[in-house]
C-alpha positions as CSV (number, residue, x, y, z in Angstrom):
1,X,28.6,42.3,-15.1
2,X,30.2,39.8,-13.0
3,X,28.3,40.7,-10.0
4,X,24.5,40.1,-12.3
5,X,26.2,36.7,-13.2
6,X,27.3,35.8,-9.5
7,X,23.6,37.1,-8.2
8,X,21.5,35.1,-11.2
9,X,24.0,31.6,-10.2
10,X,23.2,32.0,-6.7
11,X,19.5,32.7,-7.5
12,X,19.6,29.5,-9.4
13,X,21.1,27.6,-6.8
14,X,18.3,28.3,-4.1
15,X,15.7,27.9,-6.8
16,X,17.0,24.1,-6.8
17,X,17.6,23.5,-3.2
18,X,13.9,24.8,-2.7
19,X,12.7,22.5,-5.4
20,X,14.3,19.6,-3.9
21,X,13.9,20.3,-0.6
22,X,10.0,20.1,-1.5
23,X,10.0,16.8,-3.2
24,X,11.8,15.1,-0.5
25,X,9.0,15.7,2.3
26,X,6.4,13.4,-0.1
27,X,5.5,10.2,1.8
28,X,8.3,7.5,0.8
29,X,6.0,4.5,1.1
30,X,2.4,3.5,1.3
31,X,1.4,2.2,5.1
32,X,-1.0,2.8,8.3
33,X,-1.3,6.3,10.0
34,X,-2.5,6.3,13.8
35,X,-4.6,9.9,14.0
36,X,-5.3,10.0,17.8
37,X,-7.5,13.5,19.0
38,X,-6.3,15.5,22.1
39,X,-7.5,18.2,24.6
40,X,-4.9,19.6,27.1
41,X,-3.0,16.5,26.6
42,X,-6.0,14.2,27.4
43,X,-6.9,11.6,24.2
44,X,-9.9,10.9,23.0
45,X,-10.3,9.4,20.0
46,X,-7.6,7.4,18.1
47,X,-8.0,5.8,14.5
48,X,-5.5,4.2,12.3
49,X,-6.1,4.7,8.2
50,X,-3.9,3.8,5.4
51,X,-2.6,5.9,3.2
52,X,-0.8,5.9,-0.6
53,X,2.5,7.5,-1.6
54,X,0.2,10.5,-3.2
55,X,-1.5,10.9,0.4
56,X,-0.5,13.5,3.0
57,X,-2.0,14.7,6.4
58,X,-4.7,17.0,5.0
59,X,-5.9,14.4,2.2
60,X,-6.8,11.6,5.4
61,X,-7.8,13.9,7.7
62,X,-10.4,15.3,4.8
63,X,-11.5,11.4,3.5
64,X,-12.1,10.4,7.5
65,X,-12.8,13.3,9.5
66,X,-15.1,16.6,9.5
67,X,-12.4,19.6,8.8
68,X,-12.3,23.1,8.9
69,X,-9.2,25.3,8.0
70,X,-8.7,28.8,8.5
71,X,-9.4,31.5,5.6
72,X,-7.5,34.1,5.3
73,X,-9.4,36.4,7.7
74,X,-8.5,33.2,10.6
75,X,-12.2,32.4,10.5
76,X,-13.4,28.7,10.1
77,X,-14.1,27.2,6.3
78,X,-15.2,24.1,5.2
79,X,-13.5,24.2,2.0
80,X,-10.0,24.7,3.7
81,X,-7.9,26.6,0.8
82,X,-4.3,26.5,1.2
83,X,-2.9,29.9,1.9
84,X,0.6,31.4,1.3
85,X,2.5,32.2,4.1
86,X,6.0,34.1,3.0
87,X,6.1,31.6,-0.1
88,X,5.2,28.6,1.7
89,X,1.4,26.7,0.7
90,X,-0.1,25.4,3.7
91,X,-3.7,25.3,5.2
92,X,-4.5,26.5,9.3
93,X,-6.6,23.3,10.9
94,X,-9.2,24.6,13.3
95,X,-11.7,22.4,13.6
96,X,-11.4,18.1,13.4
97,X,-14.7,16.5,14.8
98,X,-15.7,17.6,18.3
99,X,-11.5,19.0,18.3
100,X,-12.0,22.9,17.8
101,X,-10.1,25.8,18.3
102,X,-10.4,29.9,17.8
103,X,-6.5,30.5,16.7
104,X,-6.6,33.3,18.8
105,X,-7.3,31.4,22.9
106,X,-6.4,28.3,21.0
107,X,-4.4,25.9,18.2
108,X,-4.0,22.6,17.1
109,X,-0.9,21.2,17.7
110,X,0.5,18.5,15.5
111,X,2.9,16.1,16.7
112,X,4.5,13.1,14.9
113,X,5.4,10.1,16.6
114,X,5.1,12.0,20.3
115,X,7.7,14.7,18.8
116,X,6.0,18.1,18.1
117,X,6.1,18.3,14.3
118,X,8.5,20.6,12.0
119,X,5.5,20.7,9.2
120,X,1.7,21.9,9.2
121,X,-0.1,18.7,7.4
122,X,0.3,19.8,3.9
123,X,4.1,19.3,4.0
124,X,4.4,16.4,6.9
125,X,6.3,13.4,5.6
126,X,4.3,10.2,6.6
127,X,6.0,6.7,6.7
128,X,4.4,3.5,7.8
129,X,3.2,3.1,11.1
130,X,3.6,6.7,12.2
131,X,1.1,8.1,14.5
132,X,-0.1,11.5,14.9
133,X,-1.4,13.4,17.7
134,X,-3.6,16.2,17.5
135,X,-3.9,18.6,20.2
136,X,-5.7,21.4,21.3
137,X,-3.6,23.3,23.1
138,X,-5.5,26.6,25.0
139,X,-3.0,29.7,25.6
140,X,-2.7,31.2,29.1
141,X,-4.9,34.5,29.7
């Protein structure tokens, strides 16, 4: 009986940490986001759009840019559904205007302010002035 008790507490316990680890990668402030579009390193296009608290990565890039997201078969999609990925939401970006990629010879990399980012752009925590880099990065043969 102990041992159900000890199991349901610590079941409980990452429940919350989940839950609040979540809620702390929402955008603290509203502010200006500098989207700049790569190919093997080389920009070329860079825009800078504000954004609210509610905003993330996906909402601006789907308000100012043409999108596609992967479905679940990796193909391209316009209507870019979030998938589940071992319990975490999150959409696959393969396509930003003239920016495209395969997922198979190719991704997009995001990066956040010239650091390579720990989130896809569903969870990315944006702050004023930040600038993100998209990059599409080509594997090796």
């Amino acid at each position: 009986m102990q041992k159900v008790f000890v199991t349901l507490a610590m079941m409980a316990i990452m429940a919350m940490a989940l839950f609040f680890y979540d809620q702390s990668l929402e955008s603290s402030t509203a502010g200006t986001l500098t989207i700049t579009l790569s190919e093997a390193g080389d920009t070329f296009h860079e825009a800078t759009h504000p954004f609210t608290e509610d905003d993330t990565l996906y909402t601006l890039l789907d308000a100012h840019y043409d999108i596609r997201c992967a479905d679940a078969n990796y193909q391209p999609s316009e209507r870019c559904e979030s998938l589940s990925f071992t319990g975490v939401e999150g959409r696959i970006l393969m396509h930003v205007n003239e920016l495209e990629t395969d997922w198979f010879t190719s991704y997009i990399e995001i990066s956040l302010n010239g650091q390579k980012a720990n989130y896809g752009m569903d969870q990315l925590p944006l702050d004023d002035g930040d600038w993100v880099d998209l990059n599409a990065v080509r594997l090796a043969d």
